[in-house]
C-alpha positions as a Markdown table, in Angstrom:
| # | Residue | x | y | z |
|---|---|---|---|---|
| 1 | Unk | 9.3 | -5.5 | -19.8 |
| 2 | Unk | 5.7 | -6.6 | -19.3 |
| 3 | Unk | 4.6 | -6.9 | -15.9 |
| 4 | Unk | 2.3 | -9.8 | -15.3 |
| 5 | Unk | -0.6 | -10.1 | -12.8 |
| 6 | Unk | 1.2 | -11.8 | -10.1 |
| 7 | Unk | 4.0 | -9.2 | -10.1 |
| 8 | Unk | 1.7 | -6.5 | -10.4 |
| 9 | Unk | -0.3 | -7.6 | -7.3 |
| 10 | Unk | 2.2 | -8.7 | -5.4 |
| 11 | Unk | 3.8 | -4.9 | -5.5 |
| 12 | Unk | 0.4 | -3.3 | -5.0 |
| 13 | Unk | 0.3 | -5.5 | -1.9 |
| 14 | Unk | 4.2 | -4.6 | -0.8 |
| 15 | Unk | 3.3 | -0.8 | -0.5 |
| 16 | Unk | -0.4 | -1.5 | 1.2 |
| 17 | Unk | 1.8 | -3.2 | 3.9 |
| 18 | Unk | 3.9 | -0.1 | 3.7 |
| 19 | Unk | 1.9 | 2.0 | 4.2 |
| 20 | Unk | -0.3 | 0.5 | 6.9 |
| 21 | Unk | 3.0 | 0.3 | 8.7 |
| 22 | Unk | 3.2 | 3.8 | 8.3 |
| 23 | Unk | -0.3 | 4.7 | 9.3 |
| 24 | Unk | 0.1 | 2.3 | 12.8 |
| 25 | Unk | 3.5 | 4.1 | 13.0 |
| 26 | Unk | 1.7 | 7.5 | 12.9 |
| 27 | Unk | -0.9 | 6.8 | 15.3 |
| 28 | Unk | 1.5 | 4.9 | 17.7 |
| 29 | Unk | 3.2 | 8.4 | 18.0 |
| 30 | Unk | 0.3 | 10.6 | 18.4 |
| 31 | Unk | 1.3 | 12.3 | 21.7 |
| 32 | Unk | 4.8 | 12.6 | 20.8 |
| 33 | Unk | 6.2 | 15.9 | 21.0 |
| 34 | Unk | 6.8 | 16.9 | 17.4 |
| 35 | Unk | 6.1 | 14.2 | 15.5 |
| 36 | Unk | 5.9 | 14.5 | 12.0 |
| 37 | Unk | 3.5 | 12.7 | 10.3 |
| 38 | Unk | 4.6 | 10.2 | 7.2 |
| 39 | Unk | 3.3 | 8.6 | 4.4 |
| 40 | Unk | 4.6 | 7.3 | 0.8 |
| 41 | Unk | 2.6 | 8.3 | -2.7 |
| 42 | Unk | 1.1 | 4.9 | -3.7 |
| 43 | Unk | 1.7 | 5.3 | -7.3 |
| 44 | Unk | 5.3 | 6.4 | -7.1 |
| 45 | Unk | 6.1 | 3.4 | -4.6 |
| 46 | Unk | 3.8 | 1.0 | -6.6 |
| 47 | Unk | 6.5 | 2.2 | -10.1 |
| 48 | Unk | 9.4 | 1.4 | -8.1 |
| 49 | Unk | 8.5 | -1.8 | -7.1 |
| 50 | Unk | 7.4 | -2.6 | -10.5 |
| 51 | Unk | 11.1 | -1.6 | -11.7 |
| 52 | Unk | 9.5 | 1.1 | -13.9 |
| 53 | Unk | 12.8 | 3.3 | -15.0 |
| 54 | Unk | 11.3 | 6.2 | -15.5 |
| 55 | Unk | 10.0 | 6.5 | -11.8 |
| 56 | Unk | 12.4 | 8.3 | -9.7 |
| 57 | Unk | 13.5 | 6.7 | -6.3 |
| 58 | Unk | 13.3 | 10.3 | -4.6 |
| 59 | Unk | 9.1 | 10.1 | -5.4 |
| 60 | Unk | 8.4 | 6.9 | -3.6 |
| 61 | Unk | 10.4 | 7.3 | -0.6 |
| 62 | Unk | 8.6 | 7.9 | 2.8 |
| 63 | Unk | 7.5 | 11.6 | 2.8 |
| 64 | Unk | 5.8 | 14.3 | 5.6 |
| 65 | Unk | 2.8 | 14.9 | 5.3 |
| 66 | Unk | 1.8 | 18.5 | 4.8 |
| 67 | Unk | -2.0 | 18.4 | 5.2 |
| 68 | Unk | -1.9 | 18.0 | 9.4 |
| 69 | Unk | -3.0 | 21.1 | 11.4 |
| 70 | Unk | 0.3 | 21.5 | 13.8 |
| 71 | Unk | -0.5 | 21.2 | 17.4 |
| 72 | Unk | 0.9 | 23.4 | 20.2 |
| 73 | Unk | 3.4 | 20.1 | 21.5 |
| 74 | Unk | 4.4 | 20.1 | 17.7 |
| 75 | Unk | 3.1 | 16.9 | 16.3 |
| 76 | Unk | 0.7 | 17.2 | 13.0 |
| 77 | Unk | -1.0 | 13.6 | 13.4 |
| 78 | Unk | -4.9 | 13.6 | 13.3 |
| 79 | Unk | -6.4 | 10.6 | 14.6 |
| 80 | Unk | -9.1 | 10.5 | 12.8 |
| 81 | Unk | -7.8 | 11.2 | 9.8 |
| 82 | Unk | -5.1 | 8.6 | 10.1 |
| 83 | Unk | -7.9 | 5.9 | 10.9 |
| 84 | Unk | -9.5 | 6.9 | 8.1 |
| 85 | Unk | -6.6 | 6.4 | 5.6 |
| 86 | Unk | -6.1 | 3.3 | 7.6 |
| 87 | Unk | -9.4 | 1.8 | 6.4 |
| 88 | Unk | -9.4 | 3.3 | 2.8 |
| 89 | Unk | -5.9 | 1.3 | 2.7 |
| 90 | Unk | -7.3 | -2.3 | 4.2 |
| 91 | Unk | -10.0 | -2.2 | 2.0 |
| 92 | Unk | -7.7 | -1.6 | -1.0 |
| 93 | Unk | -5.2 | -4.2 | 0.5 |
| 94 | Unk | -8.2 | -7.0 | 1.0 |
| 95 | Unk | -9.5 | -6.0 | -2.5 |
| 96 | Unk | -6.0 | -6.7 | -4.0 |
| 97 | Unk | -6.1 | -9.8 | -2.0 |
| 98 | Unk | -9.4 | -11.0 | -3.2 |
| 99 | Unk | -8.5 | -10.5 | -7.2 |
| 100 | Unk | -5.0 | -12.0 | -6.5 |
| 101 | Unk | -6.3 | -15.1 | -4.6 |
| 102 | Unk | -9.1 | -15.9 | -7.3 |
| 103 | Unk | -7.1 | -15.1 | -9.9 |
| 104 | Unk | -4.5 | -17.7 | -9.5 |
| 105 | Unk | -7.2 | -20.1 | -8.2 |
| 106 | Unk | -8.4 | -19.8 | -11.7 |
| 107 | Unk | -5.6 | -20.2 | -12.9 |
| 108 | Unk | -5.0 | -23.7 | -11.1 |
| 109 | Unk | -8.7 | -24.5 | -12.7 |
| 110 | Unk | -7.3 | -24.0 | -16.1 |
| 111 | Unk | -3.7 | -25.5 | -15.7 |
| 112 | Unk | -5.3 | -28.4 | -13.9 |
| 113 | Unk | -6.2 | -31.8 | -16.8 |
| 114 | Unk | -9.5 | -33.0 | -17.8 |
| 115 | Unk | -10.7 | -36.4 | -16.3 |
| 116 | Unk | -13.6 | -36.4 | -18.2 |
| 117 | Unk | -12.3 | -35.8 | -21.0 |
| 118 | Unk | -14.7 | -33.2 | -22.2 |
């Protein structure tokens, strides 16, 4: 099955909105007494969105993550790193946005008749 554009965007949209809920999630819970950290694997999540067969479901579910430094109340959730995967992810979101929205604005241009006639 070929996947076009819209698709395609739309699901690299649905898990940017993933995982920034993720992200907030994290940083909401910050000072909670051993809170794991969470995040899903963009291109796993983006292959089951897309249907792909071959992805498993197991790789694109909501994962720990095991790069955070464990503090002594328990919880592995760096601030700064979490506001800096927050920002890497907006600006891929409004990127995806930006191509999506001008994208099917051409597409209008092109679908849309001739007055002129030239």
């Amino acid at each position: 099955m070929q996947t076009g554009f819209l698709d395609f965007y739309g699901g690299v949209l649905n898990v940017r909105q993933e995982r920034a809920d993720l992200i907030a999630n994290n940083i909401a819970n910050a000072d909670t007494p051993n809170f794991k950290a969470t995040d899903v694997p963009f291109t796993a999540a983006l292959a089951a969105q897309l249907g792909d067969a071959s992805a498993a479901p197991e790789d694109a579910a909501v994962q720990y993550r095991t790069d955070g430094i464990m503090a002594l109340n328990g919880n592995d959730v760096s601030l700064d790193g979490e506001r800096v995967e927050s920002a890497a992810n907006g600006e891929q979101m409004q990127a995806a946005t930006v191509f999506m929205h001008q994208s099917t604005a051409d597409l209008v241009t092109a679908l849309r008749p001739n007055p002129g006639g030239l």
